[in-house]
N, CA, C and O atoms as a GROMACS GRO file, in nm:
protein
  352
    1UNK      N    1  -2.220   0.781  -2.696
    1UNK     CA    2  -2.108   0.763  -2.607
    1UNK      C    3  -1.980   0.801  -2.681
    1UNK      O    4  -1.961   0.773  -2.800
    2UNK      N    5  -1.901   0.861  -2.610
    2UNK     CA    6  -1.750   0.939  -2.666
    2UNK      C    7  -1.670   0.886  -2.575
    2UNK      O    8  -1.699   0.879  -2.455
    3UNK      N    9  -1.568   0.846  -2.625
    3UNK     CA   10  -1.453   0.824  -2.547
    3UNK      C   11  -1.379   0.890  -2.552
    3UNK      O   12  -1.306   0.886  -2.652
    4UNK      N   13  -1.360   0.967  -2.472
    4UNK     CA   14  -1.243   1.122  -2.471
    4UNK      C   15  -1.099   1.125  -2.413
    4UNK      O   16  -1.024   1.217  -2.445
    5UNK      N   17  -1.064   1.042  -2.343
    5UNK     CA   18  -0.956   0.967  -2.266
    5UNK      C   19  -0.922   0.849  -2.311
    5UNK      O   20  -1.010   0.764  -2.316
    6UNK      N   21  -0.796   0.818  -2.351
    6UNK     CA   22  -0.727   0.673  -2.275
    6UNK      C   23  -0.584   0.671  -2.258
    6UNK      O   24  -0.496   0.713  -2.332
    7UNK      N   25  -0.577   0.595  -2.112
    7UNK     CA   26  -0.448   0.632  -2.068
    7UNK      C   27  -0.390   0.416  -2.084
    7UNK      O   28  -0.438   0.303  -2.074
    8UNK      N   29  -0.288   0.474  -2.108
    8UNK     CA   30  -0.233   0.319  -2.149
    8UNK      C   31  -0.097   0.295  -2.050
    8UNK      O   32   0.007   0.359  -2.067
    9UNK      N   33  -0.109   0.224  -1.978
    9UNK     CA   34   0.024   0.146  -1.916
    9UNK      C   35   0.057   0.029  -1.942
    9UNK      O   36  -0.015  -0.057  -1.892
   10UNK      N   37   0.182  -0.021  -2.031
   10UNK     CA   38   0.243  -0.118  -2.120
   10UNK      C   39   0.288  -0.171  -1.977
   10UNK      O   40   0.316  -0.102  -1.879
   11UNK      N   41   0.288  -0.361  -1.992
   11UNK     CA   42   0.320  -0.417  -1.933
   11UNK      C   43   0.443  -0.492  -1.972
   11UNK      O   44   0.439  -0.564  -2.072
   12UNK      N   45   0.584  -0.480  -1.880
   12UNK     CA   46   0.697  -0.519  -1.931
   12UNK      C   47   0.701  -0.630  -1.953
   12UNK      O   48   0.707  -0.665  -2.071
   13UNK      N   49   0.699  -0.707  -1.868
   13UNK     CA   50   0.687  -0.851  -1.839
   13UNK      C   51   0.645  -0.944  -1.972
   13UNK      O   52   0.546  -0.910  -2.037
   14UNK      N   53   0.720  -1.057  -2.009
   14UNK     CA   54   0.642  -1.141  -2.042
   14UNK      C   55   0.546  -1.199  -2.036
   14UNK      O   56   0.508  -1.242  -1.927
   15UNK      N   57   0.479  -1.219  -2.143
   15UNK     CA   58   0.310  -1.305  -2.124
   15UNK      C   59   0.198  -1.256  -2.210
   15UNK      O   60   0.211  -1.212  -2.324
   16UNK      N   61   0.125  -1.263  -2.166
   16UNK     CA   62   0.024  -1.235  -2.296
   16UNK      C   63  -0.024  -1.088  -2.246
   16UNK      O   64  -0.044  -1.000  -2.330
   17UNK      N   65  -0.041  -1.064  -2.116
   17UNK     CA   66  -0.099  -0.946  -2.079
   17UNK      C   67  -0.046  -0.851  -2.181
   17UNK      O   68   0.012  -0.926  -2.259
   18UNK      N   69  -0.035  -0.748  -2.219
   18UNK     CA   70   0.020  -0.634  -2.304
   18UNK      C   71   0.048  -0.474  -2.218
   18UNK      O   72   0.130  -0.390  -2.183
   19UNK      N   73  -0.079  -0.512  -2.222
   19UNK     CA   74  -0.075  -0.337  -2.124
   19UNK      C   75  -0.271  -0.357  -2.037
   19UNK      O   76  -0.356  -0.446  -2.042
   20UNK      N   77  -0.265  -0.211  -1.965
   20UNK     CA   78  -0.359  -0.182  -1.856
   20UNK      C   79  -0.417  -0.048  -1.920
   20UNK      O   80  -0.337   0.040  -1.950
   21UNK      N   81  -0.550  -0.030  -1.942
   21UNK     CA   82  -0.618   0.070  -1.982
   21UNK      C   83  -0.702   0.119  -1.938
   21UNK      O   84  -0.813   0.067  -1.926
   22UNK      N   85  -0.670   0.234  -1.902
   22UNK     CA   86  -0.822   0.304  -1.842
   22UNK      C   87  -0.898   0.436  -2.007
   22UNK      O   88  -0.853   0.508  -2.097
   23UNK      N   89  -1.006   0.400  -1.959
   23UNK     CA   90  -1.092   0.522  -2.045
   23UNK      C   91  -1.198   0.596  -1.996
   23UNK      O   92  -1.299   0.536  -1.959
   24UNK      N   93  -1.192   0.686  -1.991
   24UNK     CA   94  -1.304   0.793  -1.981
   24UNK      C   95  -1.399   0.857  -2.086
   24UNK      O   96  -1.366   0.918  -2.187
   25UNK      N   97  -1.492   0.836  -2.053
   25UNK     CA   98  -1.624   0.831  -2.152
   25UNK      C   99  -1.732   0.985  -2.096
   25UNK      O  100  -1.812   1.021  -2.010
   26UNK      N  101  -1.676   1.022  -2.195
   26UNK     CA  102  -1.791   1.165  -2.230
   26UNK      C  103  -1.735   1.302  -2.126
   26UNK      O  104  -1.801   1.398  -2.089
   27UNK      N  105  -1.602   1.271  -2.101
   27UNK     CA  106  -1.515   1.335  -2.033
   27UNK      C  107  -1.616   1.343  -1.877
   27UNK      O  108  -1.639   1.461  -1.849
   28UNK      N  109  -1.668   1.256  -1.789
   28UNK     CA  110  -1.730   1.228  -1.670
   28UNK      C  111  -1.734   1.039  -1.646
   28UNK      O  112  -1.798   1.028  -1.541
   29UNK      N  113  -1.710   0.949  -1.677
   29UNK     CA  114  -1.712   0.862  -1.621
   29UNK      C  115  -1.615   0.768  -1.661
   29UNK      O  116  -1.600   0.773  -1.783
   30UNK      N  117  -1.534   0.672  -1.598
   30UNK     CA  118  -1.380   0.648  -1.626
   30UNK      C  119  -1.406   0.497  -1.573
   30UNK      O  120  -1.491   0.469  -1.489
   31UNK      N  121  -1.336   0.423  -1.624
   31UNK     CA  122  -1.295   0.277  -1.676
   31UNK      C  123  -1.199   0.251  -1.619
   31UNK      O  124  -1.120   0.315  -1.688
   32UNK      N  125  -1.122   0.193  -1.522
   32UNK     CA  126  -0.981   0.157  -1.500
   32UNK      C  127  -0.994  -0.023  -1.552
   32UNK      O  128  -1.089  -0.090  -1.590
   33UNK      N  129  -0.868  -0.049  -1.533
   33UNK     CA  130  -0.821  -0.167  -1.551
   33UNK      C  131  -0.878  -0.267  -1.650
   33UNK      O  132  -0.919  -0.376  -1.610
   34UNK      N  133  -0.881  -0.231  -1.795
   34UNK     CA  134  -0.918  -0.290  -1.882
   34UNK      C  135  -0.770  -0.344  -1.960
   34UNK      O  136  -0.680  -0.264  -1.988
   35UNK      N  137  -0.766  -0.414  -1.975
   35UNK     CA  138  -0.665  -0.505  -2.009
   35UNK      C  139  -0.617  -0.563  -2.161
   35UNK      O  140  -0.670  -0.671  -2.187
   36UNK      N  141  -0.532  -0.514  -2.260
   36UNK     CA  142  -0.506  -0.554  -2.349
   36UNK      C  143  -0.428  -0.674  -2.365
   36UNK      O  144  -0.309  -0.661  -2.336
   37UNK      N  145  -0.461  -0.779  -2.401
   37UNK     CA  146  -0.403  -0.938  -2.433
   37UNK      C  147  -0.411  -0.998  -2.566
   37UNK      O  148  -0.508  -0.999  -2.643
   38UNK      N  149  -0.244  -1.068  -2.588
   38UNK     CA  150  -0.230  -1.107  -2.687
   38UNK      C  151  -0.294  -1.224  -2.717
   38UNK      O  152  -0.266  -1.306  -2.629
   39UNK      N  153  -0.387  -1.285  -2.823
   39UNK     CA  154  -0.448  -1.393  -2.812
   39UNK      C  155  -0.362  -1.481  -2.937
   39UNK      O  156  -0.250  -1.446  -2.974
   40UNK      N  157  -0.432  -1.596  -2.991
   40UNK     CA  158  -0.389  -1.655  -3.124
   40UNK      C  159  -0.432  -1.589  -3.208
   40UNK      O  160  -0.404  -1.626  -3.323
   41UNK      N  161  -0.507  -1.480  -3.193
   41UNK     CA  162  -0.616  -1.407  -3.326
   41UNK      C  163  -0.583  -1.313  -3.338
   41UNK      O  164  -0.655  -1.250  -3.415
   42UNK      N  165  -0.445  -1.221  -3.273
   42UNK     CA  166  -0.452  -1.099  -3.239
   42UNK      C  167  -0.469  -1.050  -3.125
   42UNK      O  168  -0.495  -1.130  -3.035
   43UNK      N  169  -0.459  -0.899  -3.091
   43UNK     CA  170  -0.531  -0.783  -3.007
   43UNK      C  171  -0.670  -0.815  -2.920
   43UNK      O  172  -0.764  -0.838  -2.996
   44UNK      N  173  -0.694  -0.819  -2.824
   44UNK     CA  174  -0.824  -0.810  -2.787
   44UNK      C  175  -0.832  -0.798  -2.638
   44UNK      O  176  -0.738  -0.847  -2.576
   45UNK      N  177  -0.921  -0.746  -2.578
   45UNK     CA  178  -0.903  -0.677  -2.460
   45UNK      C  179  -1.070  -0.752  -2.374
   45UNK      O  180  -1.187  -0.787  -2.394
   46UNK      N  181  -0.972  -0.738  -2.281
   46UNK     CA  182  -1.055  -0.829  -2.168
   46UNK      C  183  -1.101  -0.689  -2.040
   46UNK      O  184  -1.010  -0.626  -1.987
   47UNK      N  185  -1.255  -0.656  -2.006
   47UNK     CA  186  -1.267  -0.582  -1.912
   47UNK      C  187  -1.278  -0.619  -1.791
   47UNK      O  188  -1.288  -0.739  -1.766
   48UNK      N  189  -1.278  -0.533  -1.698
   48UNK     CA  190  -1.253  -0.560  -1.573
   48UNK      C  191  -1.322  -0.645  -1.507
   48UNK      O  192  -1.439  -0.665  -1.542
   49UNK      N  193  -1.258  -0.726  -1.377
   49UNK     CA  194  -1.334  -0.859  -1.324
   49UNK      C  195  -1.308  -0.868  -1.254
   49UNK      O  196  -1.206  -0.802  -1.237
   50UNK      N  197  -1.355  -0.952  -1.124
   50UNK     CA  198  -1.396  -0.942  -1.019
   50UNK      C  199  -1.423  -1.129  -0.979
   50UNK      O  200  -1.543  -1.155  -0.987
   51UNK      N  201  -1.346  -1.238  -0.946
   51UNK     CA  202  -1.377  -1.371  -0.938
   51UNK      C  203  -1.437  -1.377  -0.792
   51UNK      O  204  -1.411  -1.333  -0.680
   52UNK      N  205  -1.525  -1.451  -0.850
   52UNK     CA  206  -1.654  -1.484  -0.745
   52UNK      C  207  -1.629  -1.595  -0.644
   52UNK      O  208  -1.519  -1.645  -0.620
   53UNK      N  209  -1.718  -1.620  -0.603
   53UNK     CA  210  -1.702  -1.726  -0.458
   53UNK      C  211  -1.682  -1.853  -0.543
   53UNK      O  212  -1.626  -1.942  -0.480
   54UNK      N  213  -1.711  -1.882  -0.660
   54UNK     CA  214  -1.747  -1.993  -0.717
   54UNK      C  215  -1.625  -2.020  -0.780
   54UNK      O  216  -1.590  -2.136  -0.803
   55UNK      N  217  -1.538  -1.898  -0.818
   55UNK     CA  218  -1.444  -1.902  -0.851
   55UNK      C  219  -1.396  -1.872  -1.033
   55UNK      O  220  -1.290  -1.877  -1.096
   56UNK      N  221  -1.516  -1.847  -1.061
   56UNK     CA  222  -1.496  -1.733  -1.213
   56UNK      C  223  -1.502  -1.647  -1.138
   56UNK      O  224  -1.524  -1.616  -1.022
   57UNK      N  225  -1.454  -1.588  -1.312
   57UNK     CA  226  -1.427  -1.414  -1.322
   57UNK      C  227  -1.531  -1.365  -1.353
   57UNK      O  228  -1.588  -1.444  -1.428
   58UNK      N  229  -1.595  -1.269  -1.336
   58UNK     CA  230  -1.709  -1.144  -1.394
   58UNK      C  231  -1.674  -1.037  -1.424
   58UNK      O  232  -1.592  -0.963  -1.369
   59UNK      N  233  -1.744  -1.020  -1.525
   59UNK     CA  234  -1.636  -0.882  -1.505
   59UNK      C  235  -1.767  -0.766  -1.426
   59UNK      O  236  -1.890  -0.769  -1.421
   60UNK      N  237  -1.693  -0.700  -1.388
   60UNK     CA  238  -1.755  -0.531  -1.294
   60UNK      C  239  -1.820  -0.429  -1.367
   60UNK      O  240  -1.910  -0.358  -1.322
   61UNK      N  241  -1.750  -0.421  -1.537
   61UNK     CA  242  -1.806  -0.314  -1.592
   61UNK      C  243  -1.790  -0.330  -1.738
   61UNK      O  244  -1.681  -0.304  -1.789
   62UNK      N  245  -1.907  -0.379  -1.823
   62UNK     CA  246  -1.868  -0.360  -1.959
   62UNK      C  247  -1.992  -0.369  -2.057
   62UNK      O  248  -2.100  -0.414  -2.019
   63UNK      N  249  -1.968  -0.321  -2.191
   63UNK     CA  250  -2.074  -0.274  -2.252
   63UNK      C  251  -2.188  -0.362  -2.273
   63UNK      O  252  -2.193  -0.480  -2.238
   64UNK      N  253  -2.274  -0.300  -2.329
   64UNK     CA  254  -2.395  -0.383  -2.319
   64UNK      C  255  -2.452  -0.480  -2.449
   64UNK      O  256  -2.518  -0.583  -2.454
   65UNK      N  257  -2.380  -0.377  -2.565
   65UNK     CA  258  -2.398  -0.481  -2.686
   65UNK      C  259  -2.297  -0.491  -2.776
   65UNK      O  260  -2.195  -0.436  -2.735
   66UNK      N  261  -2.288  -0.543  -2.884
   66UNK     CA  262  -2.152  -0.562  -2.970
   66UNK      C  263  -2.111  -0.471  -3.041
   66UNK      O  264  -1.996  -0.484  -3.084
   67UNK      N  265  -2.199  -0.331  -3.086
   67UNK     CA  266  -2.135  -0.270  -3.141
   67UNK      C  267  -2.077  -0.140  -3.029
   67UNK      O  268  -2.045  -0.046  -3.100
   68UNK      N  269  -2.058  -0.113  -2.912
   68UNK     CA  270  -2.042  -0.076  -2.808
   68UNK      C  271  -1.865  -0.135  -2.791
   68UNK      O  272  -1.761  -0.070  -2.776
   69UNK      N  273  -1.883  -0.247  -2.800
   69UNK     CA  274  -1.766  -0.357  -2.721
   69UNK      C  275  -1.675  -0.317  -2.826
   69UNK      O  276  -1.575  -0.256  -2.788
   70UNK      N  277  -1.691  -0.345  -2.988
   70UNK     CA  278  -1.642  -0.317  -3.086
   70UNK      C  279  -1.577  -0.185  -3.050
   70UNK      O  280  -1.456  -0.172  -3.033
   71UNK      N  281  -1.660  -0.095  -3.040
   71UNK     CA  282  -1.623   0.058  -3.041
   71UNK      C  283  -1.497   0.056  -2.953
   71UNK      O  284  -1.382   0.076  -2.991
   72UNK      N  285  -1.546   0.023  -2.803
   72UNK     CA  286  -1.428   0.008  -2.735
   72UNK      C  287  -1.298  -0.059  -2.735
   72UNK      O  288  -1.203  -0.024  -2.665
   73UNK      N  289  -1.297  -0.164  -2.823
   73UNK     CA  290  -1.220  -0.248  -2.811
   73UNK      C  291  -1.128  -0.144  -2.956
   73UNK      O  292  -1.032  -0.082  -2.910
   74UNK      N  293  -1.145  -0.127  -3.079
   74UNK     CA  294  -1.103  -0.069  -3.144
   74UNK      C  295  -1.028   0.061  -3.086
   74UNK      O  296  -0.908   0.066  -3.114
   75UNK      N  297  -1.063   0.132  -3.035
   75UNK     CA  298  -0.986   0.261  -2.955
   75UNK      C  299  -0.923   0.202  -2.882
   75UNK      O  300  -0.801   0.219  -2.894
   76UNK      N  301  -0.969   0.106  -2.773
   76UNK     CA  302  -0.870   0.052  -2.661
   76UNK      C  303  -0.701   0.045  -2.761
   76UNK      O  304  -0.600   0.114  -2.746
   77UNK      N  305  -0.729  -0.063  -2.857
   77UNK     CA  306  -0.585  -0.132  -2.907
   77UNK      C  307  -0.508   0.012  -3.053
   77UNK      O  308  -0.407   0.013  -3.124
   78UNK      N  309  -0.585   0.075  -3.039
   78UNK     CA  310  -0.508   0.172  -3.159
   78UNK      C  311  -0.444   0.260  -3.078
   78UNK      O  312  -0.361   0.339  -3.123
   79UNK      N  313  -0.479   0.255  -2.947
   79UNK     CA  314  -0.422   0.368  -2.845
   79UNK      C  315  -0.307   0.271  -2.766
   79UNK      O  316  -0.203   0.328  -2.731
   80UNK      N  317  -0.324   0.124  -2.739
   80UNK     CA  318  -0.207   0.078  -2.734
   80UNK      C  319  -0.157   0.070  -2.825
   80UNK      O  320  -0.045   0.072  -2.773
   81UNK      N  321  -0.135   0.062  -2.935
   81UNK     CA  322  -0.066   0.052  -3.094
   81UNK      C  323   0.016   0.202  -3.102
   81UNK      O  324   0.135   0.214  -3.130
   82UNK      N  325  -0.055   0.288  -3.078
   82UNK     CA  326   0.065   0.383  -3.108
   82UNK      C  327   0.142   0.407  -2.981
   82UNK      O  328   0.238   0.478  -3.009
   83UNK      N  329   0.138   0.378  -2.855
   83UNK     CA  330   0.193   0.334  -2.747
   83UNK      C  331   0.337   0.308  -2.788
   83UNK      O  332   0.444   0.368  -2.774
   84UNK      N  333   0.285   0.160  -2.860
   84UNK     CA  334   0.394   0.090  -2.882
   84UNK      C  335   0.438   0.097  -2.996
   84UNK      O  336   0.535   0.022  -3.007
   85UNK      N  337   0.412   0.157  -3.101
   85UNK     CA  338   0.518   0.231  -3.189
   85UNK      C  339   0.601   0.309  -3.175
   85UNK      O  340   0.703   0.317  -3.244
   86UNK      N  341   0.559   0.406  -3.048
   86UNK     CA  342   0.655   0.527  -3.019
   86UNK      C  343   0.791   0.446  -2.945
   86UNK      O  344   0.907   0.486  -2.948
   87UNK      N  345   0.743   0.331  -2.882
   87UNK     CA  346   0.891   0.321  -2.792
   87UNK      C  347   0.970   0.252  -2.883
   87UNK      O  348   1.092   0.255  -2.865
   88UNK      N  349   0.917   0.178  -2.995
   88UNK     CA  350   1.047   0.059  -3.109
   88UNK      C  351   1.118   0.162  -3.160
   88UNK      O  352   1.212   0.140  -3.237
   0.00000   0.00000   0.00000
């Protein structure tokens, strides 16, 4: 799997949200609304979800094992990182 795309929209607003990420993988299948959030630990990104009748969240689309999630999550935040270097 290649991630050949990511498009980053920084969120102004206060709060933990950061920004909105989409990625496209192997230049044919695309990711919207993956979500970069500031935690106590750092960077880390929450994928897309979908709250149920029960009233959690699920998410809709995300990898299947940890070194996958890793992969993604590392590109996700270096692509917001230089995001947000360019505008300081």
């Amino acid at each position: 799997m290649n991630i050949t795309d990511v498009r980053v929209r920084k969120i102004d607003k206060e709060g933990k949200m950061k920004a909105v990420v989409s990625i496209t993988i192997d230049n044919e299948f695309v990711v919207h609304d993956i979500k970069v959030i500031e935690g106590d630990r750092g960077l880390f990104i929450a994928m897309p979800s979908r709250k149920s009748a029960d009233g959690e969240f699920r998410d809709i689309a995300h990898p299947i094992n940890t070194q996958t999630r890793e992969q993604v999550q590392n590109i996700v935040i270096e692509a917001y990182e230089k995001v947000e270097n360019v505008e300081e």
